[in-house]
N, C-alpha and C positions, 0 to 999 in steps of 0.2 A: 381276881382282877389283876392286870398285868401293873406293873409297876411303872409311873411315867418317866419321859425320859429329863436326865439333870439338865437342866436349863442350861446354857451357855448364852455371854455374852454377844450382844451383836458385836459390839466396840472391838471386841479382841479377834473375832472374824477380819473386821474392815480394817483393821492392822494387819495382818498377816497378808491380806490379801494385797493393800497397797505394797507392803514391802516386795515382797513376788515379783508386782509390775515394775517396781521401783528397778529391782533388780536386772530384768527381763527387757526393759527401755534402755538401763545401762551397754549393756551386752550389744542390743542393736545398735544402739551410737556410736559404740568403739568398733563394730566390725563392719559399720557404716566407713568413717571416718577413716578408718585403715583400707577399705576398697577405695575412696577418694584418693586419698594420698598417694596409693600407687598409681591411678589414674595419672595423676600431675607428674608423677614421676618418670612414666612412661612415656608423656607426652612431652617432658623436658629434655629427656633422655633421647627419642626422636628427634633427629633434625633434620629429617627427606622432609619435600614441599609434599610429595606425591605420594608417601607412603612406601615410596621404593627406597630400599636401600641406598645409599650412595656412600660414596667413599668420601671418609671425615679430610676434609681439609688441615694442612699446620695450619701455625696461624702467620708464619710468613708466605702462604699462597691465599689467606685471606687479606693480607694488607696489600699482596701483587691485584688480587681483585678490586680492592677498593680504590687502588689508582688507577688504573687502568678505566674504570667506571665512573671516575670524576675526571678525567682526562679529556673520556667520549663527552661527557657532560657537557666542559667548561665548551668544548668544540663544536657542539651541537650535534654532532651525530648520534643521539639515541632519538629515533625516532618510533611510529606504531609497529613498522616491517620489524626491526630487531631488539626492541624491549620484551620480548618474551623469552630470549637466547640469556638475555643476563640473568644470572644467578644474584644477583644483591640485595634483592627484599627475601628471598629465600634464606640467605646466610646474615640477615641486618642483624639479630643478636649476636654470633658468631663474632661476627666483622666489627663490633661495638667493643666486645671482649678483646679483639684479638689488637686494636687500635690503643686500650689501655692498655694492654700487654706492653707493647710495643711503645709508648712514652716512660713508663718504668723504665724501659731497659734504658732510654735516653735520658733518666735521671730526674723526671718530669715527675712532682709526688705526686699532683691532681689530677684529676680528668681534662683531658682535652676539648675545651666543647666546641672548639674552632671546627675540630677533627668530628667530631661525635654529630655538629650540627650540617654537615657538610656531606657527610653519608645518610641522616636524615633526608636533605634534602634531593641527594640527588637519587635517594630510592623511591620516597613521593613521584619526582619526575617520572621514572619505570611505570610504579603503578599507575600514575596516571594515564598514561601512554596505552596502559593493557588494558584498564577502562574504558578508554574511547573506543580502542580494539573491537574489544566486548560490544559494544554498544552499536558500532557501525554493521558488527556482523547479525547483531539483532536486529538490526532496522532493515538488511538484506533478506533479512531470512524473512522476517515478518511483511515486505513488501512481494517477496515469490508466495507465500502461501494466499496473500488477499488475493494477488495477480490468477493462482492456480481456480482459485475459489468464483472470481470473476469470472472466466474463463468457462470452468464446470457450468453455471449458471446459464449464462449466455447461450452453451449448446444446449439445453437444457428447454429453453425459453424457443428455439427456431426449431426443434422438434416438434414441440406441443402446436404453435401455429402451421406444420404443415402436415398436420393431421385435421 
């Protein structure tokens, strides 16, 4: 008669085994966590709106922009027709950095939030300008397709009656 087999522990089984997972969860977390991070990174590193390369600006052609932009501002000329030409919500971090830059060099230790709060708002104004944009070309578009639709219909309906 064959000889049975030595018993073993369940207990030291379900130990081994969580260690394993233990292990094997670590591993995915950190090679998790290392794909994020370059994610972030690459996206920080980006600074095209569109994905297209574009040539990095100094940061005295960012602070030529940010006057120039609160200029049109204070003047009223940024309207729907040419808020989508400025680049200022595209470069707002940039131009944030490039604003504290630029008070250092004038001896300034803090943040300027005069400055900070002043290209805030007049990039809201932009965006907002491109949302209405957006909006009225949506309400174009979507009144030509009920129009098309109506239309279709309509022939549709003086066919069947001249049959």
């Amino acid at each position: 008669m064959p000889e049975p087999a030595p018993r073993r522990s369940l207990a030291a089984r379900r130990t081994r085994k969580l260690s394993e997972f233990d292990a094997d969860v670590d591993e995915k977390e950190n090679s998790l966590n290392d794909s994020l991070t370059g994610r972030r990174q690459s996206r920080l590193l980006n600074n095209s709106f569109n994905g297209v390369d574009e040539p990095a600006q100094t940061p005295r052609q960012l602070v030529d922009l940010y006057q120039k932009t609160v200029e049109l501002a204070t003047q009223g000329k940024i309207n729907i027709k040419n808020a989508f030409s400025i680049p200022l919500v595209e470069r707002l971090p940039q131009i944030l950095n490039a604003i504290a830059l630029d008070d250092r060099d004038n001896h300034n230790l803090g943040p300027n939030f005069v400055k900070a709060g002043s290209v805030i708002d007049t990039s809201a104004k932009i965006y907002g300008f491109r949302v209405d944009a957006l909006h009225t070309e949506t309400q174009k578009l979507s009144g030509n397709i009920l129009n098309n639709e109506d239309e279709g219909s309509g022939d549709g309906e003086i066919k069947q009656e001249g049959q």
